[in-house]
C-alpha positions in Angstrom: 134.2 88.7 68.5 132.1 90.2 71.2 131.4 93.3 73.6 132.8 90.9 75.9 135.5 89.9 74.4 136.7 93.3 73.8 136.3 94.2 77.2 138.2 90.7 78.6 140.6 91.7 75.9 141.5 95.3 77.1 141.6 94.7 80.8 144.0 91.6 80.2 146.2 94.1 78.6 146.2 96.5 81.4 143.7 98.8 80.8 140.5 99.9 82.9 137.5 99.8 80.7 135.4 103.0 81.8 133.0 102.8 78.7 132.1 100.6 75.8 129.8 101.9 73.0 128.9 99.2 69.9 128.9 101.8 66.9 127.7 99.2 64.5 127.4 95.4 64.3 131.4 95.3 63.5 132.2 98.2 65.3 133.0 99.2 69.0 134.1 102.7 70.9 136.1 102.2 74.0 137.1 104.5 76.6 140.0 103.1 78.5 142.6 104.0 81.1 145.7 103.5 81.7 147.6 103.3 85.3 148.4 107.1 84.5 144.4 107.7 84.6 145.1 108.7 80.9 141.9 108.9 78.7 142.3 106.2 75.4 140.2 105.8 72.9 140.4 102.7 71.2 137.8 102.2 67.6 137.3 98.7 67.0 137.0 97.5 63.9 135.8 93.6 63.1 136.5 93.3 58.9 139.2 92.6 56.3 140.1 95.8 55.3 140.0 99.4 57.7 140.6 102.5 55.4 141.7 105.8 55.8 138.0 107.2 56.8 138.7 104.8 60.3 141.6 106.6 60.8 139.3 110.0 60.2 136.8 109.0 62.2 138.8 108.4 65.0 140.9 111.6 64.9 137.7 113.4 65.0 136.4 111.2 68.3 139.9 112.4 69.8 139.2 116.1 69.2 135.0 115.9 70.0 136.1 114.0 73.3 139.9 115.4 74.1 141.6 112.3 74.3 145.2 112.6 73.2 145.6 109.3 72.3 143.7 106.9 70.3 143.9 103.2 68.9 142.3 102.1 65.6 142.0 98.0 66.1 141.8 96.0 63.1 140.8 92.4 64.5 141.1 90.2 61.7 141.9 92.6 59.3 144.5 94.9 57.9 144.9 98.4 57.5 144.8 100.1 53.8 147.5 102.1 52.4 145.1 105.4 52.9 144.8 104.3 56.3 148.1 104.0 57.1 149.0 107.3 55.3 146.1 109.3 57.3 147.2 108.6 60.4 150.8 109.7 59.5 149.3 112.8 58.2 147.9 113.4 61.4 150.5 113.6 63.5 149.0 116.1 66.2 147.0 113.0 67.5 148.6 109.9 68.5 146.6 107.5 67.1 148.3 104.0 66.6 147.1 101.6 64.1 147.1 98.3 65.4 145.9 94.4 65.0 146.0 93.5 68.0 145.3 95.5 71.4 148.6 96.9 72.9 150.2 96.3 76.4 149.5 99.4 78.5 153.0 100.3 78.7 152.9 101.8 82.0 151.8 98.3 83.8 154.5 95.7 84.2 154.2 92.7 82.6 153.9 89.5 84.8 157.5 87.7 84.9 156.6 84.0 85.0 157.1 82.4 88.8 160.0 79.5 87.1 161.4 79.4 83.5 162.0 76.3 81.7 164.8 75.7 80.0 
């Protein structure tokens, strides 16, 4: 996966893509919006396993930055047990755990001109 793919990847799902910042070889920071103009922050993570320190990481990106709501991606991974008990445990931040990038929820989803049956 690429910069580029990330980017195609978020703005197909509805967001605007105001930044992108590679962190590491298998990691990227992106600032996204959604229609609302609401700041996201989405950590990117490219490996088989993202652990609870991800999830750390991220919630301290939210509070440096004062985003309110945050997305750890896993691409082509999974998320540890740790991970997935540190982000309950942090429950002032919204930070979603995900393998794939979310719909931004606030833009509607293109209905198909026909259906087959």
């Amino acid at each position: 996966m690429t910069m580029t793919n990330i980017v195609a990847q978020a703005q197909e799902t509805g967001y605007q893509v105001e930044k992108v910042e590679q962190v590491r070889s298998n990691r990227w920071l992106l600032t996204l919006k959604d229609s609302s103009n609401a700041i996201i922050l989405a950590l990117v993570q490219q490996r088989p396993l993202v652990s609870s320190a991800d999830v750390q990481d991220l919630a301290e990106l939210l509070h440096l930055r004062r985003s309110d709501r945050g997305i750890l991606l896993a691409l082509g991974g999974r998320f540890s047990a740790d991970a997935q008990r540190t982000a309950h445990e942090l429950r002032q931040t919204q930070i979603h755990l995900c393998t794939s990038l979310p719909a931004n929820p606030s833009v509607p989803q293109m209905q198909p001109a026909f259906e087959s049956i």
